[in-house]
Steps between C-alpha positions, in 0.01 A plus 500: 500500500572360128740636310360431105827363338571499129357220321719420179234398238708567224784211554797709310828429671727807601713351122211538343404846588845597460490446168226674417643817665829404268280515201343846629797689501629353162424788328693675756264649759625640818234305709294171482223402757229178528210575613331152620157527646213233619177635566165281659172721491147423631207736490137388717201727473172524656210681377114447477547294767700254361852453430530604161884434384736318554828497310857347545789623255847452524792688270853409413764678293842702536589804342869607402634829494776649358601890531773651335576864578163638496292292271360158631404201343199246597400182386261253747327087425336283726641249249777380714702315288816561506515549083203759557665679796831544265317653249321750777875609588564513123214745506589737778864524383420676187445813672881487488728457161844510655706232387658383818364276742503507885506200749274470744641529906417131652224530691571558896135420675376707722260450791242710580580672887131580613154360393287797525165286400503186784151299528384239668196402280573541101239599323617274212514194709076588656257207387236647240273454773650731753559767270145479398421567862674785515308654194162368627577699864565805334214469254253407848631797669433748267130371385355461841646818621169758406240396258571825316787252351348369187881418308768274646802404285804344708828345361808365598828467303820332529788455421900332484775656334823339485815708315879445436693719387895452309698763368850537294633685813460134709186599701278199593205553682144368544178554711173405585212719528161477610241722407113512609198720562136466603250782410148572502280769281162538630225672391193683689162626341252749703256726324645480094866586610804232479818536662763232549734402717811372538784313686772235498839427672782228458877566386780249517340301736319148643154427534567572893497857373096456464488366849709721727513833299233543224183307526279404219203615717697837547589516166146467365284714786776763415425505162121502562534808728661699221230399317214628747715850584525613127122435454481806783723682312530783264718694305720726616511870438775601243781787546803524693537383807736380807496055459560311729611134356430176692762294641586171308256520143630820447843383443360436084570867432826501668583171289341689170590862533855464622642131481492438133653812468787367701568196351855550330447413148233783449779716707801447235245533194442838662089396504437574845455856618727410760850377286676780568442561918666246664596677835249779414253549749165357376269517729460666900733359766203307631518262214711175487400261238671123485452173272555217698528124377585312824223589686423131594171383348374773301422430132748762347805310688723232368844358605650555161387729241491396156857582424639311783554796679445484894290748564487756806290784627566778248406877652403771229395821626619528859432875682332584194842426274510328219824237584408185297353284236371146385795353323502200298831360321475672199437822642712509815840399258410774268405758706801436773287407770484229749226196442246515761287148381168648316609363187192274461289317212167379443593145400741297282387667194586867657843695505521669818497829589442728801194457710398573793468274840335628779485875482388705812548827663664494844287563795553844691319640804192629486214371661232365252261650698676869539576457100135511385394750812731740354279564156160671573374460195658242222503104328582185676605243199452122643535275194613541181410341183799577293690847292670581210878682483638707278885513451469810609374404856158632425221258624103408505420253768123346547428450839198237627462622841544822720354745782463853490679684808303751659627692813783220542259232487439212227122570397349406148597179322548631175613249229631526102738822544840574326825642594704719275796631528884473421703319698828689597225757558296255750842352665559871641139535613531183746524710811378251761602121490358263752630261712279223391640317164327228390478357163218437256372159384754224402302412203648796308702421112682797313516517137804674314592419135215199456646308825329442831682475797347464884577824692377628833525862571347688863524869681379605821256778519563849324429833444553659200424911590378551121350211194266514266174297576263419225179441550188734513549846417 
């Protein structure tokens, strides 16, 4: 296995980048950080039976950041000249007007003590050719699976991210991460309706993820199947109802409806409905809810978060008790707490701030089976297509596929329902938790503030005794 080491393209020598944390704090910050980051991109898509795209991109820049008390300053190029970089500190020192200057700590480098991304085939190293393959498979798979398939779009993207990160405190520390995902959205036609379907995979892994774990045929019959089983479907009826929620895809409204909500800088603006209940209980004793960076492979981990921070498995509602949050720098200093490595960015041109990882609610011990033969008559969500959340934990989520439960049975596909409800109000109406976690599809990117970060997020199977279904009244 292949550990993806930092790749300095930058060529800045530990002098250099000392003195441009020197002119940072001139203005007399109380903290200076480089941000350094390389970025390779490539994007192949097939559709009409041909490959339609192709694109290569690659991205270079560093950002500086200087804080002082709670006010932060933030200045980026991807001119790296040293005059240019100087006058990006200039920049991001201005937040501060305090005539006395700090020194920055020599830097003390530090190694990174796990790789939780190894691979043996890098995407980023793949001939054109085989990665065209790969896109071509998937494409096959889902076309020739039912001539009820009339749509086939497949694509495969890429990518190699290098980042260093230097701070005034002395911290030096780099990584390199690899990011892919292969995905498939295919469309069926029978008697003037048109549903489509739709699946992918990947994460921070090699193309021998396609081979031994994920195949592209898998990936695209999958998606034709959804395809073909919401053509059968209909819409559910609407009222309130006991839900049972899939294992793995229905980790989104976990990820929506409570982890944003937990991530510390909308806890110390007093945002979140939850700011003032840490070691409240939240939610049932049933419910244990964890983000997780070093899971090894998945697309929400990384070695080093964008801070230089080492990361580590954070838990935030354990029992039902709210005992922890998603702390980035900034945060964590002012509110008192420890740093637990989500303080992440979108790229060089981003300040960071607290995201989430992978996000998932602990498995417990209920049989799948016994969980849905418990409710006689109720909704089975499968997949969802995405929510909105208020501050106030009240949510709308859309979901693409279901069943109706009859008599402790899954029944009707029914397809295009919502869930409403509040979530405080939800997290004490999880009364069964299976022992079957999964996660959802490592294809999944989380917006907050205009930046996109990858993120993974899973459950096993629940019951919620009470939600609000819409659908059909």
């Amino acid at each position: 296995m292949k550990h993806l080491a930092y790749k300095d393209h930058f060529h800045l020598s530990d002098s250099d980048l000392q003195k441009i944390l020197h002119v940072a704090l001139s203005r007399g910050g109380d903290f200076a950080e480089i941000y350094l980051e390389h970025k390779s991109f490539s994007l192949i898509n097939m559709e009409e039976d041909i490959i339609k795209e192709t694109s290569e991109s690659i991205s270079l820049g560093l950002g500086i950041r200087v804080n002082s008390g709670d006010k932060t300053g933030y200045a980026y190029t991807n001119d790296i000249s040293i005059e240019k970089i100087k006058n990006a500190a200039l920049t991001a020192a201005s937040i501060s007007s305090e005539s006395s200057a700090q020194d920055p700590t020599s830097f003390c480098p530090t190694p990174l003590p796990h790789n939780f991304y190894p691979v043996l085939d890098p995407a980023h190293l793949a001939s054109l050719g085989d990665k065209i393959s790969l896109v071509r498979q998937t494409y096959d798979a889902a076309q020739k699976f039912d001539p009820k398939i009339k749509k086939v779009k497949a694509s495969l993207v890429d990518q190699i991210q290098h980042v260093r990160i230097v701070n005034s405190e002395g911290l030096s520390i780099a990584d390199g991460r690899p990011l892919v995902k292969l995905v498939c959205l295919a469309v069926a036609e029978h008697s003037g309706k048109r549903e489509a379907g739709y699946c992918g995979g990947g994460g921070k892994v090699g193309l021998e993820y396609f081979r031994h774990v994920l195949t592209p045929e898998g990936i695209g019959q999958e998606a034709a199947k959804e395809s073909l089983h919401l053509l059968e479907a209909t819409s559910p009826p609407a009222g309130e109802m006991p839900v049972v929620l899939a294992p793995g895809h229905s980790g989104v409204l976990i990820h929506e409806a409570v982890g944003h909500l937990l991530e510390a800088d909308f806890i110390r603006k007093k945002t979140s409905i939850f700011w003032d209940k840490m070691g409240s209980q939240v939610g049932l004793p049933t419910l244990t809810i964890y983000d997780d960076p070093t899971l090894l492979n998945f697309r929400g981990s990384y070695n080093v978060d964008d801070e230089g921070t080492i990361p580590k498995k954070t838990p935030l509602i354990v029992e039902g008790k709210l005992v922890g949050l998603l702390q980035d720098r900034l945060s964590s200093r002012l509110m008192g707490l420890p740093e637990t490595g989500h303080g992440r960015r979108q790229d060089f041109t981003c300040i960071p701030i607290p995201r989430m990882s992978n996000t998932y609610i602990d498995k417990g011990e209920y049989d799948p089976e016994e969980i849905i033969k418990s409710v006689n008559k109720g909704f089975y969500a499968q997949k969802f297509q995405g929510g909105q959340v208020e501050d106030s934990g009240k949510f709308t989520f859309s979901v693409s596929s279901g069943f109706l439960i009859e008599n402790g049975r899954l029944t009707s596909p029914v397809k295009q329902a919502t869930l409403i409800g509040t979530n405080i109000d939800i997290l004490n109406k999880i009364e069964k938790v299976g022992a079957d976690l999964q996660f959802g599809f490592q294809t999944g990117t989380c917006g907050k503030e205009g930046q996109a970060v990858p993120v993974t997020d899973g459950c096993p199977t629940l019951k919620i005794s009470r939600m609000t279904v819409g659908g059909q009244s």
